[in-house]
C-alpha positions, -999 to +999 in steps of 0.1 A: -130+166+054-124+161+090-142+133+110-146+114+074-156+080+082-155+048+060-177+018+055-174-016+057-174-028+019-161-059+003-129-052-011-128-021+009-124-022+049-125+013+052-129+032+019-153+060+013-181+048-001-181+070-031-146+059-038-154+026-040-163+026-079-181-001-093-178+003-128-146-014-142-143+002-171-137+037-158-117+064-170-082+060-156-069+090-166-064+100-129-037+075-122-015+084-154+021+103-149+008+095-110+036+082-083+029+052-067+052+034-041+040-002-037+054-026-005+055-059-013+059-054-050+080-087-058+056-109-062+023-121-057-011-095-059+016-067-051+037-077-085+001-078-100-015-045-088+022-028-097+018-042-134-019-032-136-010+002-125+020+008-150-005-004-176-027+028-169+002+051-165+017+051-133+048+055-124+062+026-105+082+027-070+083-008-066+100-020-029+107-053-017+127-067+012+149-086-016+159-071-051+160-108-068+119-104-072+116-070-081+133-080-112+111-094-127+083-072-118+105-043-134+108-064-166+074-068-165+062-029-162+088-023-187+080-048-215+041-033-214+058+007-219+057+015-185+078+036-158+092+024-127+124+016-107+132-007-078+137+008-043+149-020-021+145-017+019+135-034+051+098-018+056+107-022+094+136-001+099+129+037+100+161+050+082+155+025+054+118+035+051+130+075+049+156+063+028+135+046+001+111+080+003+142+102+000+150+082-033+113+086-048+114+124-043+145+129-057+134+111-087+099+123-098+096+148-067+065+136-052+047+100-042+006+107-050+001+066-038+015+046-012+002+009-011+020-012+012+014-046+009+044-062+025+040-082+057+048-114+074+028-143+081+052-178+099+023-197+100+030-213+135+005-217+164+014-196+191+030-221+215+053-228+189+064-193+176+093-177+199+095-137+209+119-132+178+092-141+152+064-121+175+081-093+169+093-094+134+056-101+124+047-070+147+078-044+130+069-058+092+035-061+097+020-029+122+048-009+126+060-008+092+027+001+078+029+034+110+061+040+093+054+044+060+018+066+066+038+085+086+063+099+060+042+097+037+014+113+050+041+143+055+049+145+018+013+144+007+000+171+026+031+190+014+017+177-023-016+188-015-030+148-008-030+114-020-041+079-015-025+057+015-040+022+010-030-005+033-036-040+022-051-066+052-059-105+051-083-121+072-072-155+061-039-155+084-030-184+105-003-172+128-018-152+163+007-122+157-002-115+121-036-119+131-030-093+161-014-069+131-046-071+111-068-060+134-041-032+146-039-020+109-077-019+101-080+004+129-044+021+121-063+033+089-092+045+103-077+065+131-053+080+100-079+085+078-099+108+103-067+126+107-051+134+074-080+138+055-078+176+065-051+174+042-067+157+017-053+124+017-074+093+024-062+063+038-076+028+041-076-002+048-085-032+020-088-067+015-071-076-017-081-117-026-084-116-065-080-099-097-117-079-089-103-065-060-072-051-080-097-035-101-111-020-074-080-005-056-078+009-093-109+029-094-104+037-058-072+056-065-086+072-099-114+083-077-113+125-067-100+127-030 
């Protein structure tokens, strides 16, 4: 619907509120035989929420900067019966990101989620941090994630929608990736109002522990 706003939720920045499921043990049936590219799937809650959602059926796109950690998030998937394959690519360059999307079509033919969870976080105050890192933290971090909802916003109205789910952390101690969270919540919103002519919803969540993997989970089983 156009002009669909979010709220404000606990694990979810800017999902619908009726997407925001609280029961656990729902139905995943939704998410099976599904495509899901994941950013930031080497390690970490990205390695986690890739594994969770092979467990219910989906089919893994799993991209990292680095193929070493993808590895074992493959072996993983693959030991518990699921699908997926590694798609490795620097979220901040335009021709890789079209590249990796060009790869998951021509493999399954469609991408129903993207979650990007890759960014970049130094650490370093901001008298200490030099243009170099500023803007690395920027292309990873806000420009990536415009990148990435861009193509694939494209492909899901083509598809007929899909779930775009960008993943923020308030708890960031460099200025610039603090700069990039703020820029994504409202990235997401502004999107969200846009695509969701074409059925596609895209927010913006906090992911902090295992309950707020299960909630991404009912979120993406949830009807657009």
């Amino acid at each position: 619907m156009p002009g669909h706003k979010g709220n404000i939720l606990k694990f979810c920045a800017l999902a619908p509120l009726r997407h925001c499921v609280k029961n656990r043990d729902i139905v995943m049936n939704h998410l099976e035989n599904k495509v899901a590219l994941i950013t930031g799937a080497g390690r970490g809650m990205g390695r986690q929420l890739a594994e969770k959602l092979a467990a219910q059926g989906t089919i893994i796109a799993a991209n990292d900067i680095s193929p070493v950690n993808l590895d074992t998030t493959l072996e993983n998937i693959r030991a518990q019966g699921g699908q997926g394959r590694d798609f490795v690519g620097d979220i901040a360059n335009k021709m890789a990101v079209q590249a990796i999307f060009n790869e998951v079509i021509a493999k399954w033919g469609r991408v129903d989620f993207l979650i990007n969870n890759a960014r970049v976080d130094p650490g370093d105050a901001l008298l200490n941090i030099d243009e170099w890192d500023w803007r690395r933290v920027v292309d990873v971090n806000l420009t990536g994630a415009f990148l990435l909802s861009q193509i694939a916003g494209r492909l899901m109205k083509i598809g007929g929608g899909g779930h775009i789910v960008h993943l923020v952390r308030s708890a960031q101690s460099n200025p610039a990736a603090k700069a990039c969270h703020t820029g994504l919540i409202s990235l997401a919103e502004s999107l969200n109002n846009e695509f969701s002519a074409y059925n596609i919803r895209v927010h913006a969540m906090e992911l902090t522990n295992v309950e707020s993997l299960n909630t991404i989970l009912n979120l993406l089983s949830a009807d657009r």
